[in-house]
Backbone and ligand atoms as CSV (ligand in chain L), in Angstrom:
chain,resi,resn,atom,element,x,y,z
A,1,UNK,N,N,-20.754,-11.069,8.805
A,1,UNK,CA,C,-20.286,-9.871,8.089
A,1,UNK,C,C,-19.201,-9.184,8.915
A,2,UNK,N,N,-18.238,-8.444,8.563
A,2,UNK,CA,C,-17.215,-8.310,8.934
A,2,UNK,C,C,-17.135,-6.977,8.346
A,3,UNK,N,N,-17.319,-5.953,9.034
A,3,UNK,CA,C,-16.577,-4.350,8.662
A,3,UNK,C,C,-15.359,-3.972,9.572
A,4,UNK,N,N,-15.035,-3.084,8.557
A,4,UNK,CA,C,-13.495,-2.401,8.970
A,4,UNK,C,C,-13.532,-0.919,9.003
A,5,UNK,N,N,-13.573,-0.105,10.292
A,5,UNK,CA,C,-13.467,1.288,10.492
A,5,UNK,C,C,-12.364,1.286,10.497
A,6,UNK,N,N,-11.534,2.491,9.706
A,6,UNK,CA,C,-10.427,2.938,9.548
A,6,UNK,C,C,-10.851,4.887,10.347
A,7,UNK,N,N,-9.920,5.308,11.174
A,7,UNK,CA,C,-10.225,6.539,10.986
A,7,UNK,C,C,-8.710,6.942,11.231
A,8,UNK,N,N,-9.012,8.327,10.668
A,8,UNK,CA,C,-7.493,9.296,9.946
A,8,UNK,C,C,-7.026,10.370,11.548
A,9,UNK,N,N,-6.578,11.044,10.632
A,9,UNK,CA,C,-5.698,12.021,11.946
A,9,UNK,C,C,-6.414,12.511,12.725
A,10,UNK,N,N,-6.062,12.585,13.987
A,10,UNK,CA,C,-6.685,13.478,15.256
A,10,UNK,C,C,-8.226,13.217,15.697
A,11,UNK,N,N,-8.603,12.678,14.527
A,11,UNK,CA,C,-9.627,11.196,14.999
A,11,UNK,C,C,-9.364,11.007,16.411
A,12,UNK,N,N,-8.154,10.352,17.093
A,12,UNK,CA,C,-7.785,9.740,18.194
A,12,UNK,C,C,-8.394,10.775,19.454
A,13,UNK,N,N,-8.804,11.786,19.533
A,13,UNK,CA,C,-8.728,13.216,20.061
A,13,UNK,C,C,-10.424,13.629,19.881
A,14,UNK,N,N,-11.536,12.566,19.265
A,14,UNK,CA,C,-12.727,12.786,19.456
A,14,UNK,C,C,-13.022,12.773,21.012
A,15,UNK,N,N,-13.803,13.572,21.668
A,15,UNK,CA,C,-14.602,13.859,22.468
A,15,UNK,C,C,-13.554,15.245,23.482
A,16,UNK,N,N,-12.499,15.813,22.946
A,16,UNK,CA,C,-11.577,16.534,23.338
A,16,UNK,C,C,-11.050,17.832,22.622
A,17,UNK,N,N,-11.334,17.038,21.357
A,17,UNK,CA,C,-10.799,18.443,20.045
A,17,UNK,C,C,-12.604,19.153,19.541
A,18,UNK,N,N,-12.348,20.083,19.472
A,18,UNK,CA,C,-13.359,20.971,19.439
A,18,UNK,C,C,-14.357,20.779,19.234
A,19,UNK,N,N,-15.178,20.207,20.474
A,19,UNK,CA,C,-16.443,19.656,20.890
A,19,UNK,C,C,-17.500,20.092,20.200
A,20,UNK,N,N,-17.337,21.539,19.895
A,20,UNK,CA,C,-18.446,22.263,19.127
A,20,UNK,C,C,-19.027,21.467,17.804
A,21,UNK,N,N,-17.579,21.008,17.329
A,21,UNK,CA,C,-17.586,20.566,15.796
A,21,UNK,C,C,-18.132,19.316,16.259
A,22,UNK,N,N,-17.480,18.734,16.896
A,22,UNK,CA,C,-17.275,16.824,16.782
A,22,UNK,C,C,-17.826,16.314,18.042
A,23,UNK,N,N,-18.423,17.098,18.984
A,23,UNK,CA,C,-18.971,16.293,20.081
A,23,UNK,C,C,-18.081,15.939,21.386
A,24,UNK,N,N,-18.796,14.940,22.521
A,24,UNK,CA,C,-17.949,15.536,23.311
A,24,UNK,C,C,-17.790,13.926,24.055
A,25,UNK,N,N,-18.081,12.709,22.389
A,25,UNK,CA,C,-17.887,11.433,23.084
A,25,UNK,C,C,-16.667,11.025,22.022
A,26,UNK,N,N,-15.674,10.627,22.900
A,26,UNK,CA,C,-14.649,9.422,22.602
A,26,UNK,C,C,-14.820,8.265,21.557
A,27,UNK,N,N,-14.135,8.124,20.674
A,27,UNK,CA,C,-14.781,6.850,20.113
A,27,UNK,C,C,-14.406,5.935,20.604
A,28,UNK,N,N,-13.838,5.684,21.305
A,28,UNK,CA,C,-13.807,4.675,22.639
A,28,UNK,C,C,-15.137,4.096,23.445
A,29,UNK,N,N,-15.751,5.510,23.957
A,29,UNK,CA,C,-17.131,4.772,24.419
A,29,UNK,C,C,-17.973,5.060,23.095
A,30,UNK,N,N,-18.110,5.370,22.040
A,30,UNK,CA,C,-18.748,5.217,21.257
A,30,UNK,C,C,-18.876,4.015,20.844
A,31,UNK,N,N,-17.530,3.133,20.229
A,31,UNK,CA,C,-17.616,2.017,19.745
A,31,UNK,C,C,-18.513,0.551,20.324
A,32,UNK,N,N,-18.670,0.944,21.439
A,32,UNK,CA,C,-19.292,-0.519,22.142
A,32,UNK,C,C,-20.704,-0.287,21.910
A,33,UNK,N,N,-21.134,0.993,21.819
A,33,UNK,CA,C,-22.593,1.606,21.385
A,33,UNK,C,C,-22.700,0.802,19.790
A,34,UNK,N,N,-21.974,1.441,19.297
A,34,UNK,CA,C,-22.239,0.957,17.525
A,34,UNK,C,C,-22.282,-0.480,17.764
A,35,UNK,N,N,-21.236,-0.987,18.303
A,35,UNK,CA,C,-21.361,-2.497,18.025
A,35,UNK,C,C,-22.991,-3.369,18.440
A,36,UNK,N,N,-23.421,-2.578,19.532
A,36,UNK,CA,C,-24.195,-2.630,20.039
A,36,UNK,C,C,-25.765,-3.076,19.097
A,37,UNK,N,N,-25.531,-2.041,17.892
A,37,UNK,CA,C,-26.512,-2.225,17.123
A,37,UNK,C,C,-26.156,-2.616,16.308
A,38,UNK,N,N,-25.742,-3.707,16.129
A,38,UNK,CA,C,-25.366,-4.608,14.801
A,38,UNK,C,C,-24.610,-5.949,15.545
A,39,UNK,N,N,-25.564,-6.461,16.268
A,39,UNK,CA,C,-24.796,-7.608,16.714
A,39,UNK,C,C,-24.452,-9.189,16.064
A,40,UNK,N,N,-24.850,-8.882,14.907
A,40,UNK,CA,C,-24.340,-9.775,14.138
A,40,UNK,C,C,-23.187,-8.867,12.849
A,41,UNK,N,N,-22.634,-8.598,13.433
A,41,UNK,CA,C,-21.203,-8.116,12.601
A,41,UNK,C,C,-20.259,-7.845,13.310
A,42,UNK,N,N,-19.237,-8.589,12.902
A,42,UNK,CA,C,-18.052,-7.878,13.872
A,42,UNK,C,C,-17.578,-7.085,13.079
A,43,UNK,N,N,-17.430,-5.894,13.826
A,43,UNK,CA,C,-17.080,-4.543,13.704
A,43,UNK,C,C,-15.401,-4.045,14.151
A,44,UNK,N,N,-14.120,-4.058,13.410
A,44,UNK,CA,C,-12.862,-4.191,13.368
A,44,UNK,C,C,-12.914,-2.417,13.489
A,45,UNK,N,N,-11.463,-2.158,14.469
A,45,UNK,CA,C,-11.574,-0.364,14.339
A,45,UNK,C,C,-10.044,-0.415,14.445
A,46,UNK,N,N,-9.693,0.695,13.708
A,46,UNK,CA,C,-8.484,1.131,13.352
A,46,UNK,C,C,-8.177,2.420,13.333
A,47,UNK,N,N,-7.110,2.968,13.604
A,47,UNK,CA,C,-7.249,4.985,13.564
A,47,UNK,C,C,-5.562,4.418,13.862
A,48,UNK,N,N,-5.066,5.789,12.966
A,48,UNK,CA,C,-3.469,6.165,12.728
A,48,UNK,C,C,-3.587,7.731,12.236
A,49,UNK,N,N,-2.451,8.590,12.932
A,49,UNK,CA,C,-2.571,9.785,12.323
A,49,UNK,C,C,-1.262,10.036,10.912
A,50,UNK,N,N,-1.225,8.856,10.277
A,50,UNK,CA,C,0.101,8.798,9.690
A,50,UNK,C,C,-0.520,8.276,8.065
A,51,UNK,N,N,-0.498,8.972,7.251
A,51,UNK,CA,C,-1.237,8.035,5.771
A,51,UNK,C,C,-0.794,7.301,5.536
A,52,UNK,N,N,0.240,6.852,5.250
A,52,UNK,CA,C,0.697,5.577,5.216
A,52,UNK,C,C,0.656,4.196,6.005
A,53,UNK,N,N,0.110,4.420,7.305
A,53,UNK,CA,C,-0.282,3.582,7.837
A,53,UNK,C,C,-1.851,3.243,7.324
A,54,UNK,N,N,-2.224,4.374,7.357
A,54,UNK,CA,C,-4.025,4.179,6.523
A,54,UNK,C,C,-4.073,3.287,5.358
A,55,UNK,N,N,-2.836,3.702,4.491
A,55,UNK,CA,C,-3.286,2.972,3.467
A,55,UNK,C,C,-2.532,1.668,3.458
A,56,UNK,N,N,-2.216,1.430,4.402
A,56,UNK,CA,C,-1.063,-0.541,4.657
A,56,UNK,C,C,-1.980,-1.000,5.472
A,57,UNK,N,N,-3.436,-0.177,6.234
A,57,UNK,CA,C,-4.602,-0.830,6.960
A,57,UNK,C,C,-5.657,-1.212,5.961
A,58,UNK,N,N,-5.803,-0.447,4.826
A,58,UNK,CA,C,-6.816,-0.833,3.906
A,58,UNK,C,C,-6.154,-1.567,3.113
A,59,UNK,N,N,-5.000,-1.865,2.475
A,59,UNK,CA,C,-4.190,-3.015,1.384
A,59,UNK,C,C,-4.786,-4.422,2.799
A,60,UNK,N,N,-4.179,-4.430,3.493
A,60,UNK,CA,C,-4.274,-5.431,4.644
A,60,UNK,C,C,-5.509,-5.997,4.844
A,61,UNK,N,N,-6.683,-5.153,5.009
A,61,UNK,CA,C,-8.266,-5.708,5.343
A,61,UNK,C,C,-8.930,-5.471,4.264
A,62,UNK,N,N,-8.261,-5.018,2.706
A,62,UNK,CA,C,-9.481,-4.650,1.739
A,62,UNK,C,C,-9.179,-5.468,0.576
A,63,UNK,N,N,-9.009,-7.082,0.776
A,63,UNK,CA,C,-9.273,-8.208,0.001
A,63,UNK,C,C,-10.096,-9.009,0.563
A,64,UNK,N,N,-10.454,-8.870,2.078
A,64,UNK,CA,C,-11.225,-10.041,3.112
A,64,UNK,C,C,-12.046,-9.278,3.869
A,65,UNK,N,N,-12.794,-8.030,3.983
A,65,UNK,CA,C,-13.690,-7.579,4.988
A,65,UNK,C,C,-14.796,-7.262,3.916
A,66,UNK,N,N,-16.183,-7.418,4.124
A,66,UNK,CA,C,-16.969,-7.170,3.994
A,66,UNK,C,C,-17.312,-5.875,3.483
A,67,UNK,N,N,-17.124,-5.002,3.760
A,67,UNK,CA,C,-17.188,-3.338,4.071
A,67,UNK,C,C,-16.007,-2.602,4.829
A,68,UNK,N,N,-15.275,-1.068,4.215
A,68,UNK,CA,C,-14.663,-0.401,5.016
A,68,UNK,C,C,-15.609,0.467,5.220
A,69,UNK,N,N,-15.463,0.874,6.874
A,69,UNK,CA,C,-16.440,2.671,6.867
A,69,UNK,C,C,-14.754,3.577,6.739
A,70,UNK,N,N,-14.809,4.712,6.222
A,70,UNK,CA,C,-13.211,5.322,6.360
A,70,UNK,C,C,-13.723,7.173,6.142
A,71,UNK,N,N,-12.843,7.534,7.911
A,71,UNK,CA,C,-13.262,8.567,7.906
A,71,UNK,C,C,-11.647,9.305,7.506
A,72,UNK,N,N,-11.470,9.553,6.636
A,72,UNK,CA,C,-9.813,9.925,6.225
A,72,UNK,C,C,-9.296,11.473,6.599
A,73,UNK,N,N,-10.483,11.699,7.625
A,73,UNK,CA,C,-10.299,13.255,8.564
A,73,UNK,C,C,-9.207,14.445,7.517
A,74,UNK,N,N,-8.159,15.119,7.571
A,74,UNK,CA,C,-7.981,15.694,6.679
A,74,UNK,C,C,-7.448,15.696,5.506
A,75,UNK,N,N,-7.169,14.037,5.425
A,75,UNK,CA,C,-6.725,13.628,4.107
A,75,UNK,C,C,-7.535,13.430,3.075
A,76,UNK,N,N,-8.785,12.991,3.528
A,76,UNK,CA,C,-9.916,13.283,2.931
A,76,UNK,C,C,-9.720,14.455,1.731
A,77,UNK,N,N,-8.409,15.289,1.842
A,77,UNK,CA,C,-8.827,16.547,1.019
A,77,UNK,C,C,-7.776,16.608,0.503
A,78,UNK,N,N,-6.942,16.212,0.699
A,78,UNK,CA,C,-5.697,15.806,0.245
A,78,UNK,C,C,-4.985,14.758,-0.879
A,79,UNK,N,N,-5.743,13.606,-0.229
A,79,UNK,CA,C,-4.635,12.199,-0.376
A,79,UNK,C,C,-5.198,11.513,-1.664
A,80,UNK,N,N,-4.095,11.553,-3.057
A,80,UNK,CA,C,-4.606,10.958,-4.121
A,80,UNK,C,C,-3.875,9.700,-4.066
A,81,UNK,N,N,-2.989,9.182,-2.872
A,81,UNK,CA,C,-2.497,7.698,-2.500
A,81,UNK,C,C,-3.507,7.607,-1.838
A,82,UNK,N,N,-4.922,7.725,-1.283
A,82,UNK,CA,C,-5.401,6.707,-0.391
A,82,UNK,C,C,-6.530,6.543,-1.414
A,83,UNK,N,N,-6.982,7.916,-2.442
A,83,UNK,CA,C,-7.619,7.547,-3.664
A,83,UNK,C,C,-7.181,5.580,-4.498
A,84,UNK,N,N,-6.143,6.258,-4.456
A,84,UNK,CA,C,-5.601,5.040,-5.339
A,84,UNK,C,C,-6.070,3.352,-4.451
A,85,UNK,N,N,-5.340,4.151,-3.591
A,85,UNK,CA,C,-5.542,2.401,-2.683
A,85,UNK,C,C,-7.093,1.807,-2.682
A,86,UNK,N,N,-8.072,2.969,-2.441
A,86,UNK,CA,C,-9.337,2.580,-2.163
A,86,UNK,C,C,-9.813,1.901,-3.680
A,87,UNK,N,N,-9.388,2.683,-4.611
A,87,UNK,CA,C,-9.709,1.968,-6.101
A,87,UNK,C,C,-8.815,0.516,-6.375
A,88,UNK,N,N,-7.675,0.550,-5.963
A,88,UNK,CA,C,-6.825,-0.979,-5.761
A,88,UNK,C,C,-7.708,-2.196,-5.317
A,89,UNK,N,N,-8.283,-2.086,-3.912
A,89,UNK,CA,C,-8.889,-3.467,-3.393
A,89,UNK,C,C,-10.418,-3.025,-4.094
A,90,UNK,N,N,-10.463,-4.593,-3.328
A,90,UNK,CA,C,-11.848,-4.710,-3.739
A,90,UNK,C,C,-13.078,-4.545,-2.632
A,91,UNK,N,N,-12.695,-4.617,-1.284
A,91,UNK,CA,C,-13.717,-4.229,-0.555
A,91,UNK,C,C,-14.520,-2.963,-0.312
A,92,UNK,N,N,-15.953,-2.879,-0.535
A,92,UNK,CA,C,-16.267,-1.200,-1.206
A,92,UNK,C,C,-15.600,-0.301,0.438
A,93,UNK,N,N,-15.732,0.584,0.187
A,93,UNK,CA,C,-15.530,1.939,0.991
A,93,UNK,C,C,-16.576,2.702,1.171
A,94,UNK,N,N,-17.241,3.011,2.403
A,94,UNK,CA,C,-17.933,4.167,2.078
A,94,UNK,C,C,-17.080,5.276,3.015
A,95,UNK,N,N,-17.198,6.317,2.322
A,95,UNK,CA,C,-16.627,7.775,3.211
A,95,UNK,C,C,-17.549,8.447,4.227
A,96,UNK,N,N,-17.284,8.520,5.193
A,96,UNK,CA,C,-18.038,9.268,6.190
A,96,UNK,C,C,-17.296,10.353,6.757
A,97,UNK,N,N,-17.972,11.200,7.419
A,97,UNK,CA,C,-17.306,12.828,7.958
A,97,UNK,C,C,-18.407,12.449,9.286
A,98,UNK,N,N,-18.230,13.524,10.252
A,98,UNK,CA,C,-18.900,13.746,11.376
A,98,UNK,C,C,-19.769,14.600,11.177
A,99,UNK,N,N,-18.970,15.580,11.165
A,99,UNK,CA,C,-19.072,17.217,10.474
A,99,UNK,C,C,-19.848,16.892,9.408
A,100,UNK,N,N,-20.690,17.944,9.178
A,100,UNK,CA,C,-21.307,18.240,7.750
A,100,UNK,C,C,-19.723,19.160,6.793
A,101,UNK,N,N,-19.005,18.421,5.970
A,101,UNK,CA,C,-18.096,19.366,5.783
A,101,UNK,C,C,-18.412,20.297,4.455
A,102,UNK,N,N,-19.527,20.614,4.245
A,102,UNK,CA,C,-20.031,21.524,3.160
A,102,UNK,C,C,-20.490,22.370,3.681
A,103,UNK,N,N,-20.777,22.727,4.820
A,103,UNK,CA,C,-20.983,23.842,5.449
A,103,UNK,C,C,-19.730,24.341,6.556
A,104,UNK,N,N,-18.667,23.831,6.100
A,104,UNK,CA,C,-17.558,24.656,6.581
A,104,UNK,C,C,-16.527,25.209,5.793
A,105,UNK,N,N,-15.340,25.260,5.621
A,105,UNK,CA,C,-14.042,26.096,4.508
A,105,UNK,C,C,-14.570,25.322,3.258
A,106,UNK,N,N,-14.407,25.967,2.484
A,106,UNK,CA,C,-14.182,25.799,1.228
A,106,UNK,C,C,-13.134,24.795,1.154
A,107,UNK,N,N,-12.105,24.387,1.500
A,107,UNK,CA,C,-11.036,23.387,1.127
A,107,UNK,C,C,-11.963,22.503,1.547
A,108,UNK,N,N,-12.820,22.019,2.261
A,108,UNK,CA,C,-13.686,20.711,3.203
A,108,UNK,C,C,-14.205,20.290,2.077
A,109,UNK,N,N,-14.633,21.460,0.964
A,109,UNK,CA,C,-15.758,20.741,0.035
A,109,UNK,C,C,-15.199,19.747,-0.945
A,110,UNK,N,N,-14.096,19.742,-0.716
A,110,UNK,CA,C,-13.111,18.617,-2.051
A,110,UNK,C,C,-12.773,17.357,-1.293
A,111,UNK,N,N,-13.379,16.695,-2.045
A,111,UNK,CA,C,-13.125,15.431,-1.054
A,111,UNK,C,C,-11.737,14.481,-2.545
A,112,UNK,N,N,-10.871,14.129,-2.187
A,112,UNK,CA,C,-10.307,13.548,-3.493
A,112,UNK,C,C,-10.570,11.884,-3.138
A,113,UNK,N,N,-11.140,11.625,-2.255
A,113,UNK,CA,C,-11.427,10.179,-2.178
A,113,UNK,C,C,-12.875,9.474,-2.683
A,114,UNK,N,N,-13.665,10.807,-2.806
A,114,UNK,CA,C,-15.353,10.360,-2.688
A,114,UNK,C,C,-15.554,9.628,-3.610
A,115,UNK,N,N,-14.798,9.786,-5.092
A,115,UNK,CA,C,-15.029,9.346,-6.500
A,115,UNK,C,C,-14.846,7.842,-6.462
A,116,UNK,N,N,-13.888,7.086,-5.693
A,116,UNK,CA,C,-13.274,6.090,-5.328
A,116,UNK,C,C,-14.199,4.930,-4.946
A,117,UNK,N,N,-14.908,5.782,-4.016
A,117,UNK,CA,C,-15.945,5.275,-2.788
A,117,UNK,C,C,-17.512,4.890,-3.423
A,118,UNK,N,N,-18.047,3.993,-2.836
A,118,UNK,CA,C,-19.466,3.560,-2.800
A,118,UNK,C,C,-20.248,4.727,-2.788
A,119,UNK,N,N,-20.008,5.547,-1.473
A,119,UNK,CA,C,-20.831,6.513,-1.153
A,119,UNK,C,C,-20.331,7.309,-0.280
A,120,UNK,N,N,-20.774,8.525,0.320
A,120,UNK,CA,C,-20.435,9.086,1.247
A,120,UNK,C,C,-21.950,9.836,2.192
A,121,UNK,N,N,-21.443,9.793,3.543
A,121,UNK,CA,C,-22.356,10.029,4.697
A,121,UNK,C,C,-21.449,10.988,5.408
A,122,UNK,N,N,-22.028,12.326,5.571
A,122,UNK,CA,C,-21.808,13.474,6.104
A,122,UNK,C,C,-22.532,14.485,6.898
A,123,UNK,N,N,-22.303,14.734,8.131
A,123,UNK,CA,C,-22.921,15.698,8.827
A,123,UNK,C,C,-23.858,14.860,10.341
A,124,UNK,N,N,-23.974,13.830,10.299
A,124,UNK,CA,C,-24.749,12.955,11.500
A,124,UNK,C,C,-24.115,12.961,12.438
A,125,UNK,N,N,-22.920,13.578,12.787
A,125,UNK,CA,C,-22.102,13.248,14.179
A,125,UNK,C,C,-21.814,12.108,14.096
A,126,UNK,N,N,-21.685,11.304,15.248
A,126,UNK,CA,C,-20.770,9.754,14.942
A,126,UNK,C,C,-21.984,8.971,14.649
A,127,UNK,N,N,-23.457,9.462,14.420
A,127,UNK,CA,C,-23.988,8.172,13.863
A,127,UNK,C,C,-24.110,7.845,12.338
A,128,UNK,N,N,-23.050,9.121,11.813
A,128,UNK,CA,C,-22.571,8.767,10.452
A,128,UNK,C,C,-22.046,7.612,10.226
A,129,UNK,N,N,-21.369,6.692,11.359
A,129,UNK,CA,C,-20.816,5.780,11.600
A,129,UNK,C,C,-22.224,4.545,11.071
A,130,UNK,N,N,-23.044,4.558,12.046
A,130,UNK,CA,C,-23.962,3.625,12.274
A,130,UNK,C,C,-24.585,3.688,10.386
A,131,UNK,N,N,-25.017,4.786,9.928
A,131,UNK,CA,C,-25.629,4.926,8.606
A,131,UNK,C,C,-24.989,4.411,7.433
A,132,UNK,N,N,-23.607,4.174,7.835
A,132,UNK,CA,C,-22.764,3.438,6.892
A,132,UNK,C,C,-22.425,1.860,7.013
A,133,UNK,N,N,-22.566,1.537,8.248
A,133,UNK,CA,C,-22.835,0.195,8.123
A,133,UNK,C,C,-24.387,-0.454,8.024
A,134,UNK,N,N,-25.224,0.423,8.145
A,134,UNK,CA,C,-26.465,0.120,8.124
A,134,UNK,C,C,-26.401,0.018,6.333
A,135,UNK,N,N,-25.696,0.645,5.384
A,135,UNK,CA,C,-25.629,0.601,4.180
A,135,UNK,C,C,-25.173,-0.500,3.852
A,136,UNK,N,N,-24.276,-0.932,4.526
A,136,UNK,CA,C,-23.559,-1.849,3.798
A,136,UNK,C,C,-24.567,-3.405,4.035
A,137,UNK,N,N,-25.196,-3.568,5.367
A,137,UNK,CA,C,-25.960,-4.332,5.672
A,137,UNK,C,C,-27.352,-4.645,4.351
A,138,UNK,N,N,-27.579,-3.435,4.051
A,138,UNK,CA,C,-28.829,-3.625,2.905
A,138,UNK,C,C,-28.121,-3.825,1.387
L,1,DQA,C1,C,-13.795,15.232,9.403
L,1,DQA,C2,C,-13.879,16.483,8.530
L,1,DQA,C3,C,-12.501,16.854,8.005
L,1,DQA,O1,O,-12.582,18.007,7.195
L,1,DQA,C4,C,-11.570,17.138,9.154
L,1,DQA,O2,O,-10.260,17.395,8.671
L,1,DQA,C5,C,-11.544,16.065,10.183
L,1,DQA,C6,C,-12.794,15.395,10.532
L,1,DQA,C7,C,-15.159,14.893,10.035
L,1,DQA,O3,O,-15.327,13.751,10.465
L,1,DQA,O4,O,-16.046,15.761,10.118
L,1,DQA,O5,O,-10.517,15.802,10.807
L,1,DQA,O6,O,-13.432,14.136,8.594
């Protein structure tokens, strides 16, 4: 099995940008953890703070991967091109957040991608990560 983490802007800046919210680990050393528990999947990771690169990473891996996890950080609230793209391929999507984002601004609560998506996982910190490939596994 073969998943594809995509993550969005300032993503790159976990364990640095406001710890309060997002914690105070890197997904750098995070990732060898996740992989950790799923050792029969290779686990592909990707992060761009640019949408258009997001969505030429999911055209690219979302005819041949198994599963995307895609955390689309504030495009998530935004982007009716990454809507589109995620409805284009065929590999499902699930949406994940770190953050619980329903208990923060009011703009957080609109997600324009969720409709697109399999499912969405919100509020676990990065083992929102793990709960979404654990989904895709069952
Ligand atoms: C986020 C939540 C978004 O609202 C925010 O813009 C992010 C991170 C999260 O993982 O909690 O950048 O997607």
């Amino acid at each position: 099995m073969t998943i594809q983490i995509i993550n969005g802007p300032n993503l790159n800046l976990l364990g640095v940008r406001e710890p309060d919210v997002y914690g105070c680990t890197s997904f750098d050393d995070f990732l060898p953890r996740l992989r950790a528990c799923f050792p029969d999947v290779q686990i592909d990771y990707f992060q761009s703070n640019i949408e258009g690169e997001l969505i030429n990473k999911l055209q690219a891996v979302g005819f041949q991967c198994d599963g995307i996890v895609l955390n689309a950080a504030a495009y998530t609230h935004t982007s009716i091109a990454l809507a589109d793209c995620i409805r284009a391929i065929s590999a499902p999507v699930v949406e994940v957040h770190i953050s619980n984002v329903h208990q923060r601004e009011a703009f957080r609560h609109q997600s324009m991608i969720a409709a697109a998506c399999r499912g969405v996982i919100c509020g676990f910190g990065l083992d929102s990560y793990r709960l979404a490939i654990e989904s895709f596994k069952r």
